[in-house]
C-alpha positions in Angstrom: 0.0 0.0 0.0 1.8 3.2 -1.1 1.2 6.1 1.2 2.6 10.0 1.5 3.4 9.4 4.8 3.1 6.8 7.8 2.4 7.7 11.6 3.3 5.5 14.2 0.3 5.6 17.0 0.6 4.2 20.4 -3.3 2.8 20.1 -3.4 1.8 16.5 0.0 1.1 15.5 1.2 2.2 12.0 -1.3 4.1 10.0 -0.6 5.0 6.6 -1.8 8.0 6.1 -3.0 10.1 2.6 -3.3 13.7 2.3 -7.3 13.1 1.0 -7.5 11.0 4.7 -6.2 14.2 6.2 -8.2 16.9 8.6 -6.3 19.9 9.4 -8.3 21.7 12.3 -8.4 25.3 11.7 -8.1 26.0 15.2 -7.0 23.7 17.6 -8.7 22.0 20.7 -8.5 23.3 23.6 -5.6 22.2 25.7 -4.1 20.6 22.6 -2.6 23.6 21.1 -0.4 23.3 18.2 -1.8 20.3 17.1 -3.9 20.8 13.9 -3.5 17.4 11.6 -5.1 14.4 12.0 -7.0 11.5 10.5 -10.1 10.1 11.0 -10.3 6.1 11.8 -13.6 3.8 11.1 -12.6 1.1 12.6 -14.8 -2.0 12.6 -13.4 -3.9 16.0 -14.7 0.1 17.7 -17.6 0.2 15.9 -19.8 2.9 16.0 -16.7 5.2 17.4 -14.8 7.1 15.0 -11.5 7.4 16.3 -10.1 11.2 15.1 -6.3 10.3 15.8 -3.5 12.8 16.0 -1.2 12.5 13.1 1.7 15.1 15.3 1.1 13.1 18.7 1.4 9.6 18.8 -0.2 9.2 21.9 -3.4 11.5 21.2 -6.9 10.3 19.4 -10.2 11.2 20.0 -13.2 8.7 19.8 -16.4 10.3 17.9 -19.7 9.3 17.4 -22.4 10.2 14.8 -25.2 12.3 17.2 -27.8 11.8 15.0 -27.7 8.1 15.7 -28.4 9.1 19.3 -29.9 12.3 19.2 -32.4 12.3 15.6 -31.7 15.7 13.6 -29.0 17.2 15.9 -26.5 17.6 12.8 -29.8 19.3 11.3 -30.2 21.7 14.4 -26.9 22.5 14.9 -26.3 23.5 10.9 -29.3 25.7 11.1 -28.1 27.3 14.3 -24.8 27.7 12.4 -26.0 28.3 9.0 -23.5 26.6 7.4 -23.7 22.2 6.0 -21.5 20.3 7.4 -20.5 16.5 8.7 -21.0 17.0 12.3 -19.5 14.4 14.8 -19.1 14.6 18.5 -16.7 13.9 20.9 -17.3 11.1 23.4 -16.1 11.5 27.2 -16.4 9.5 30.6 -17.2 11.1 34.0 -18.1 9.0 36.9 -17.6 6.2 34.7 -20.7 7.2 32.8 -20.3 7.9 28.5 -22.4 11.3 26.8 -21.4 13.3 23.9 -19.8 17.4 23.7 -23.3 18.5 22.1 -22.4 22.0 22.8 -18.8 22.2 20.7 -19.2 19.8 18.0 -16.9 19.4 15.2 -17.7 20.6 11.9 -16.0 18.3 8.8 -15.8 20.0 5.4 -14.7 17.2 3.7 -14.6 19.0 0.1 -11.3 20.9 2.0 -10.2 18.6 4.3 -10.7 20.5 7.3 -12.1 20.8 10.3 -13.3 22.6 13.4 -14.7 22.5 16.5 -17.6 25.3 17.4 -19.9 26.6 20.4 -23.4 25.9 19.8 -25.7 29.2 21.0 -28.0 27.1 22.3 -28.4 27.2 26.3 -30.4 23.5 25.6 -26.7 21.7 24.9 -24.4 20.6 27.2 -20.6 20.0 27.1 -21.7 16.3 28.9 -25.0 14.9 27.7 -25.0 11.3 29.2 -26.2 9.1 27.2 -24.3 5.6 27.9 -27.3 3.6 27.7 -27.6 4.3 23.8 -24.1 4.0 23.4 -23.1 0.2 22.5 -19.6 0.2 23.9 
């Protein structure tokens, strides 16, 4: 498998990984400054996450999930909030051993560039931790 460069991960091992694979954020996460390039991983064996792994920081990758498979027309709420299409996917956290989704600062995928960001919802309704691990199968 040729490849324009390879990443070594500390959770996935080698990745190959092709500049039409890459997201470049176009800001950076918070507490993850100077990070901006990464890759997004559908991996069947984590199915339904979507890992978004750090292609600068071995150590570093985010699992995702799909909110509208949890939460029905969220990605349709949160474009018209933003006025803007996008792929929207969520990032998935643990507190007090319980999983939810970031509903309030989701990132937005333009996948026609290749980038990617992550945005504040104004809606008071969304929450940084919506617990939800009942609906999520893992």
């Amino acid at each position: 498998m040729s490849s324009d460069f390879t990443a070594i991960t500390t959770r996935f091992g080698v990745l190959e990984a092709r500049p039409e694979g890459t997201l470049r954020l176009t800001s950076p996460l918070a507490g993850f400054e100077g990070l901006t390039l990464f890759t997004l991983l559908r991996l069947p064996d984590f199915a339904p996450l979507i890992w978004m792994q750090s292609l600068e920081e071995a150590g570093l990758a985010f699992p995702l999930l799909e909110p509208d498979a949890y939460f029905p027309d969220y990605s349709q709420t949160i474009c018209s909030h933003l006025s803007r299409e996008a792929t929207i996917l969520c990032l998935v956290s643990r507190q007090a051993g319980r999983l939810g989704l970031n509903l309030l600062a989701p990132l937005l995928i333009d996948a026609m560039n290749g980038t990617a960001e992550q945005v504040i919802v104004p809606d008071p309704g969304l929450d940084v931790f919506h617990a939800c691990e009942n609906q999520i199968p893992c």
